[in-house]
N, C-alpha and C positions, 0 to 999 in steps of 0.2 A: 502522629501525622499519618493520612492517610498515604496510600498508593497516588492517588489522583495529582497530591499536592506539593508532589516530590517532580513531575513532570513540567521542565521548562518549558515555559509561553513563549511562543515567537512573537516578539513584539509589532506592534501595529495595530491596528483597526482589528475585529473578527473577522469581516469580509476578505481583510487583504491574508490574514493568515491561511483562510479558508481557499483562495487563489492559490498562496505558497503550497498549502497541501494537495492541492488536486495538479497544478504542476509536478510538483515529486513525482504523484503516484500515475500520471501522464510520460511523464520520463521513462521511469523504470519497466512500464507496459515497454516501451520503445524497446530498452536494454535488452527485455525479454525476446523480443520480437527479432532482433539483432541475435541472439545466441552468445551475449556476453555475459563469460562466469560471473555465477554469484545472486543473475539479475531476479532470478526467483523468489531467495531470500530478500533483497533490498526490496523487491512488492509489495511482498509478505511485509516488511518491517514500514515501509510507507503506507500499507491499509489502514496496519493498528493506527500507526500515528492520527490518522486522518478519524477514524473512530471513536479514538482516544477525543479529541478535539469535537467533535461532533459530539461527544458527553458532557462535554463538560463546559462546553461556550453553550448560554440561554439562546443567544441569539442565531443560531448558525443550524436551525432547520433545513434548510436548503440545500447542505452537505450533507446530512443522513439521508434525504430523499435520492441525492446524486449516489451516493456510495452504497444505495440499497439494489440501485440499476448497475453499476459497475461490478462491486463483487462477483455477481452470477458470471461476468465476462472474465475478471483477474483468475478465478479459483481454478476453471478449468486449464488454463497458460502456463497457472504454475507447477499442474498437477502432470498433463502432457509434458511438460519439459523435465520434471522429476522422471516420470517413464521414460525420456528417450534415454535420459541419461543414465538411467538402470540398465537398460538396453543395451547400450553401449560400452559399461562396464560387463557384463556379462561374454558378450560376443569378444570381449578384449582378454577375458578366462581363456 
């Protein structure tokens, strides 16, 4: 069995799971935004999800086109927020 096939489908339509997914990863932007622990990694684990799904649904073009424009926005939110909080482990030495 492969990798791919081992990953529960949100059931529904593709469109509406493609909604569910971009909700999440709408969320967690927020989380981040907010400076609630954690919220980096749930990003992080809400993009794959979302990419994940964009592989592997035929029909759901329209979420790789969307997650090809967002990434560039997610990568840097997560990467700033990993430095502040290096930052701040540091200063707390």
């Amino acid at each position: 069995m492969t990798p791919r096939k081992c990953i529960a489908k949100t059931p529904g339509s593709p469109s509406r799971r493609c909604e569910r997914l971009k909700d999440e990863v709408y969320r967690q932007m927020y989380r981040l935004e907010a400076s609630r622990p954690g919220a980096e990694l749930a990003l992080a684990i809400a993009l794959l999800h979302a990419w994940i799904a964009s592989d592997t649904e035929a029909n759901m073009p329209q979420s790789r086109e969307w997650l090809m424009k967002l990434c560039p926005i997610c990568l840097p939110m997560i990467e700033a927020t990993q430095k502040v909080r290096e930052d701040e482990k540091q200063c707390a030495q």
